[in-house]
C-alpha positions in Angstrom: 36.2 50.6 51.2 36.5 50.1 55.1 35.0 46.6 55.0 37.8 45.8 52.3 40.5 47.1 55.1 38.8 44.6 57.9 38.5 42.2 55.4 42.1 42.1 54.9 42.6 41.9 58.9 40.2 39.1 59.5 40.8 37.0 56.3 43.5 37.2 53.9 42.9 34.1 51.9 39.4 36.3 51.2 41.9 38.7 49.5 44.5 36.2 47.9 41.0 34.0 46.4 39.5 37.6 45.3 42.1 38.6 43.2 42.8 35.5 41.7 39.4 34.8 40.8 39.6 38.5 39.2 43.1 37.3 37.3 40.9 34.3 36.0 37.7 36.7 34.8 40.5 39.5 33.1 42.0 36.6 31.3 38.7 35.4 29.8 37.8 39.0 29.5 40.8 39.4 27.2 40.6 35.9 25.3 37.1 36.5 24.4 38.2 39.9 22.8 40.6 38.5 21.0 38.9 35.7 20.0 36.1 38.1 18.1 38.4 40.8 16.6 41.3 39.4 14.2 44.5 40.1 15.2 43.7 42.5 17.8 46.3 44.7 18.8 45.3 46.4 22.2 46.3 50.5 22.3 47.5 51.9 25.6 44.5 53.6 26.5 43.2 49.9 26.2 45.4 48.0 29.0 44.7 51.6 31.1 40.9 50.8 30.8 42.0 46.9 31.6 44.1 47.6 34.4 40.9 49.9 36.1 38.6 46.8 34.9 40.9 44.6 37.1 40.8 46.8 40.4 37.2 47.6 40.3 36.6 42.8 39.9 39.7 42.5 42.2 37.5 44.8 44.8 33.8 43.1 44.0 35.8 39.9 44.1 37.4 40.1 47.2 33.8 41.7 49.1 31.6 38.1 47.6 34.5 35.8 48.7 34.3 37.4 52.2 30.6 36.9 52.2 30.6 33.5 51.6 33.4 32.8 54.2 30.7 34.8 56.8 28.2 32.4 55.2 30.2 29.7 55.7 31.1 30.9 59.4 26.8 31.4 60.1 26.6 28.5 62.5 29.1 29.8 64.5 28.0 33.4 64.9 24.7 31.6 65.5 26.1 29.9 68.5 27.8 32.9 69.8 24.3 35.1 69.6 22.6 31.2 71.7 25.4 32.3 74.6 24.9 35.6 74.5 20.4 35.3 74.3 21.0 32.5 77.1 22.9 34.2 79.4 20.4 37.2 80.1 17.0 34.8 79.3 15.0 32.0 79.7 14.6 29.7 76.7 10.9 30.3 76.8 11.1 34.4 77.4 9.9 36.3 74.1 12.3 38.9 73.0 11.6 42.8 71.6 12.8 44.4 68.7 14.8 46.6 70.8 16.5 43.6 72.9 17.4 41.9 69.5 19.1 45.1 68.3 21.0 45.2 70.8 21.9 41.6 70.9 23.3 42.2 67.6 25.3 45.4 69.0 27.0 42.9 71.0 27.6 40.5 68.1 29.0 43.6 65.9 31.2 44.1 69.0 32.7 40.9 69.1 33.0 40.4 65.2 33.5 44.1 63.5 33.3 42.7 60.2 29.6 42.3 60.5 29.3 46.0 60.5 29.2 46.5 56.8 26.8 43.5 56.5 24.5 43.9 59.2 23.5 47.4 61.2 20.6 45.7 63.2 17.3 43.8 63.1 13.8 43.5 63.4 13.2 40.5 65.3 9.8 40.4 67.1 7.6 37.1 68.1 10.9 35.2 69.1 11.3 33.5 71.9 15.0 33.4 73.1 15.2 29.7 72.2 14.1 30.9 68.4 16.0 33.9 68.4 19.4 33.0 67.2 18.4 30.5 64.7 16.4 33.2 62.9 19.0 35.6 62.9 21.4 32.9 61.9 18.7 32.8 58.9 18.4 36.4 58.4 22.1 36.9 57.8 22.4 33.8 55.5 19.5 35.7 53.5 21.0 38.8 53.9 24.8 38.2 52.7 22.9 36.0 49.7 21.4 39.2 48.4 24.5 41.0 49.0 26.3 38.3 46.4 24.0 39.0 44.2 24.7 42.7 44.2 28.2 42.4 44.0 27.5 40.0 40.7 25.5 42.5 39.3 28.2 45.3 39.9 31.0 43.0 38.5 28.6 42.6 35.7 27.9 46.3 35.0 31.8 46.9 35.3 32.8 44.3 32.4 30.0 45.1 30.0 31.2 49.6 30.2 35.0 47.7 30.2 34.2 45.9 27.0 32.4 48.7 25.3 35.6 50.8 26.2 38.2 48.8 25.7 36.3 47.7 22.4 36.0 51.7 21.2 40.3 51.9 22.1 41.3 48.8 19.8 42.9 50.3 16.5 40.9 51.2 13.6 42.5 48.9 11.0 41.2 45.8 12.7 38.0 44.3 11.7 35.6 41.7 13.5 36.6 37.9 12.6 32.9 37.0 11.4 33.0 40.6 8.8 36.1 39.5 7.8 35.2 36.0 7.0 32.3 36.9 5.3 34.6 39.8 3.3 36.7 37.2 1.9 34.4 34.3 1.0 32.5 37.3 -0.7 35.8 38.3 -2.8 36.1 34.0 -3.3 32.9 34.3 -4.7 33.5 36.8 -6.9 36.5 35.9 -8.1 35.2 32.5 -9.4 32.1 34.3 -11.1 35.0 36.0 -13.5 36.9 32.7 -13.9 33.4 31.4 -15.2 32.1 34.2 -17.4 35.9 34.0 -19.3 35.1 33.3 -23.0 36.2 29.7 -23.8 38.8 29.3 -26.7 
C-alpha cells in the first residue's frame, strides 16, 4: 500500500496510465459477460463486486506501470550506483557482499521508491567496474518477475470477479449458446409436427 503512496509522489502519470488501463480491462470484463449471457441485466450486488473488481486492477495496474517506468529509468539508476562505486574505489577493486548492500542503502536513499522493489543484494566476484552494470541487470530481472506477479494477481482477481459477478446475474437469464440451441431445438420440433400432419 505504501509503495502505491510514493508511487503517487514520484509518478503520477504511473497512476493516471494504471487506472485507465484498469477502465479498459472492466470494460472488456463487462462486454465479454454480456456478450455470453442474453440480455444480461446486472443486480446490485453485481456492480458492488465490479466496483471492488476495479480497485483491486486499478491497484495491480498502477504497481506494473510503475515497474516498467523503474525499468525504463534502469540505465539511470545504473549510472548513479557507477558515481557512487567510483567515488570510494578503483575500477579494478573487487567488492563484498556487505559493501554492495550498502551501496544499495545509498541508492534506496536517494530514490525511496526502490524500497518496495529492492531491500538489498548479493553481489560477490564484482569488481567495481562490473558492479553497477550487474545490479542494473539484477533489478531489470527483478522488477520483470515482479510484472509477472502482479499479472498473475490481476488474473486471480478477474477469474473470483467473474465467477461472482456471474453467480449475482438474475436467474431468468440464460447463456446465449443454451439459448440458441433451446430454440433451434423447438424449430426442429415444430417442423417434425408440420410433417407428420395427415395430408387431405
Amino acid at each position: 500500500m505504501w509503495a502505491l503512496f510514493d508511487i503517487l509522489r514520484y509518478s503520477f502519470s504511473s497512476v493516471i496510465w494504471g487506472i485507465l488501463i484498469s477502465v479498459a480491462c472492466m470494460a472488456l470484463f463487462v462486454f465479454l459477460i454480456k456478450g455470453w449471457y442474453k440480455d444480461a441485466t446486472f443486480s446490485p450486488v453485481s456492480y458492488l463486486i465490479g466496483a471492488i473488481l476495479f480497485l483491486f486492477l486499478s491497484f495491480q495496474c498502477i504497481l506494473i506501470v510503475g515497474s516498467l517506468k523503474i525499468i525504463d529509468t534502469t540505465d539511470y539508476y545504473e549510472t548513479e550506483i557507477t558515481n557512487i562505486v567510483n567515488s570510494v574505489y578503483d575500477a579494478s577493486d573487487e567488492v563484498s557482499v556487505k559493501k554492495s548492500d550498502e551501496i544499495i542503502k545509498d541508492i534506496i536513499n536517494e530514490f525511496p521508491i526502490l524500497e518496495y522493489y529492492i531491500s538489498g543484494g548479493e553481489f560477490s566476484g564484482f569488481t567495481a567496474m562490473e558492479l553497477p552494470h550487474a545490479m542494473a541487470d539484477e533489478l531489470r530481472s527483478f522488477m520483470r518477475y515482479y510484472i509477472f506477479r502482479r499479472l498473475l494477481w490481476c488474473l486471480g482477481f478477474v477469474i473470483v470477479g467473474s465467477v461472482c459477478v456471474i453467480k449475482s446475474l438474475s436467474r431468468h437469464y440464460t447463456p446465449l449458446r443454451r439459448s440458441e440451441r433451446i430454440q433451434r431445438q423447438r424449430i426442429q420440433t415444430e417442423r417434425r409436427r408440420v410433417s407428420r400432419r395427415p395430408r387431405r
